[in-house]
Backbone as CSV, one residue per row, in Angstrom:
resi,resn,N_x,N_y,N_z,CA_x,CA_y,CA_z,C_x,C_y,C_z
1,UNK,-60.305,-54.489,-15.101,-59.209,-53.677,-14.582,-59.676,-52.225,-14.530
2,UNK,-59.328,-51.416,-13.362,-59.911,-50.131,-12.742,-58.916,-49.682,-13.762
3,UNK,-59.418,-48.075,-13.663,-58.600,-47.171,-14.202,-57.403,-46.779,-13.084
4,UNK,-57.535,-46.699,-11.882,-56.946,-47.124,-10.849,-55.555,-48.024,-10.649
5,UNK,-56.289,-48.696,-11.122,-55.162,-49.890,-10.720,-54.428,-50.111,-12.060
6,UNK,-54.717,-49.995,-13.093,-53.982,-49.541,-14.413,-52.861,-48.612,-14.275
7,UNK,-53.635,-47.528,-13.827,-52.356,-46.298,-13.119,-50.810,-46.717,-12.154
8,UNK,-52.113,-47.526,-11.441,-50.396,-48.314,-10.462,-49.620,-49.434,-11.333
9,UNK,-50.397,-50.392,-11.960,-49.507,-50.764,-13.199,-48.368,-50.068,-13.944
10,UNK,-48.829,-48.823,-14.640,-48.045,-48.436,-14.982,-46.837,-47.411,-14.423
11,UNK,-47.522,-47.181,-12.927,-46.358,-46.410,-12.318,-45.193,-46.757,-12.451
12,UNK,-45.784,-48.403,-11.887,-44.252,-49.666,-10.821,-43.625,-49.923,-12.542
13,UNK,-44.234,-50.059,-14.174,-43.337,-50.125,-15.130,-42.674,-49.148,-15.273
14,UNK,-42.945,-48.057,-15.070,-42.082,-46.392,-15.347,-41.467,-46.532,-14.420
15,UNK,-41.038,-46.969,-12.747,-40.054,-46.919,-12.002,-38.830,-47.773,-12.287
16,UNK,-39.399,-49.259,-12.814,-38.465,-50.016,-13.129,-37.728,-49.349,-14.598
17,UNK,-38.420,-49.638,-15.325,-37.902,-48.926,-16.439,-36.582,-47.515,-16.223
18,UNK,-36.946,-46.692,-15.783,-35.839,-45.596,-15.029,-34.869,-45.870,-14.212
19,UNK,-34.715,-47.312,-13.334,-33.866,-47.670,-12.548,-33.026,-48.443,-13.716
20,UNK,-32.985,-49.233,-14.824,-32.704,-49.890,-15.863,-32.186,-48.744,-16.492
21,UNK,-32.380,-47.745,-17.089,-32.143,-46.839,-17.632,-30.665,-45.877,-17.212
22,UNK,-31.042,-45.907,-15.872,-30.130,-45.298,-14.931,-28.756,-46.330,-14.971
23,UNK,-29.159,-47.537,-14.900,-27.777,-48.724,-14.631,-27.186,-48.724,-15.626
24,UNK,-28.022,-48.589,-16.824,-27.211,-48.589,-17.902,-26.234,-47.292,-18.119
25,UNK,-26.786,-46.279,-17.959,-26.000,-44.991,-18.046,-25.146,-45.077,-17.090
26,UNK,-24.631,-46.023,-15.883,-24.046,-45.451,-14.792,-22.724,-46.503,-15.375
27,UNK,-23.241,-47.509,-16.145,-22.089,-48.883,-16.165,-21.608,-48.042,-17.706
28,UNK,-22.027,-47.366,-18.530,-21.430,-46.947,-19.724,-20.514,-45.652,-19.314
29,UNK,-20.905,-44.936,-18.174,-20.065,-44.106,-18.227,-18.844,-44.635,-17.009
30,UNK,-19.016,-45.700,-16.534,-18.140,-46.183,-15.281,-16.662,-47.219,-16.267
31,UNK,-17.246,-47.302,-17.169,-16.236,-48.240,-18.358,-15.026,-48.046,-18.552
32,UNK,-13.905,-49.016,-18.087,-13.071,-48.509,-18.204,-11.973,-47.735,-19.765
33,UNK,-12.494,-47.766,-20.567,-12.739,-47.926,-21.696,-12.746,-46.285,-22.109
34,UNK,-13.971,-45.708,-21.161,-14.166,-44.248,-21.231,-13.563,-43.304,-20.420
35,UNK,-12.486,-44.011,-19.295,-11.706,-43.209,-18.748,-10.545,-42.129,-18.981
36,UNK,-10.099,-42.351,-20.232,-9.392,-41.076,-20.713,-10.281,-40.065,-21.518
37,UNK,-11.133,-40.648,-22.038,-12.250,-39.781,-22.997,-13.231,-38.501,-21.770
38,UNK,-12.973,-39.314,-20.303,-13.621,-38.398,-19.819,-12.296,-37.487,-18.900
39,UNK,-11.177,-38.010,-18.586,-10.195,-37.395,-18.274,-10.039,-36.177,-19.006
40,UNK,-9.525,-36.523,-20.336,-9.185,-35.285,-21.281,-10.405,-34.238,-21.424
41,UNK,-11.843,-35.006,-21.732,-12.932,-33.832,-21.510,-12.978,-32.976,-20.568
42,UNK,-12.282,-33.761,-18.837,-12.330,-32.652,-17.939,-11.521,-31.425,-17.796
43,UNK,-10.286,-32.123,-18.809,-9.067,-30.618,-18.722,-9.755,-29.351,-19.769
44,UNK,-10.529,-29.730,-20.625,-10.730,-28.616,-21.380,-11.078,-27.369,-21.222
45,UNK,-11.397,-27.111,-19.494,-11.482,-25.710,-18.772,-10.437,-24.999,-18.880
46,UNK,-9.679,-26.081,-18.267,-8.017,-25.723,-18.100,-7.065,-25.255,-19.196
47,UNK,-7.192,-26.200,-20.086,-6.231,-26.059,-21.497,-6.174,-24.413,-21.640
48,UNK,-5.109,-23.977,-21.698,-5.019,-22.705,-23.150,-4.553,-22.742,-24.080
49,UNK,-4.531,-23.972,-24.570,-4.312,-23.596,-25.844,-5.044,-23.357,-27.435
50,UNK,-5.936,-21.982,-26.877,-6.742,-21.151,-27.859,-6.213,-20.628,-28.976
């Protein structure tokens, strides 16, 4: 095995790996579960009550 072709080995694992990575972060924050946790996080611009 080239040093070469080792390199592309490990590219195509670092792409997959990051697309996996990504799904997971996209389905944990898509949960319905986390929908008020991120609701209420978004008012906190808004809130005054300082």
């Amino acid at each position: 095995m080239t040093l070469e072709s080792l390199h592309e080995l490990l590219a195509s694992f670092w792409t997959v790996w990051a697309v996996i990575i990504f799904l997971l972060i996209a389905f944990w924050a898509l949960r319905p579960r986390n929908r008020k946790r991120f609701e209420k996080d978004a008012r906190i611009p808004l809130d005054d009550d300082r």
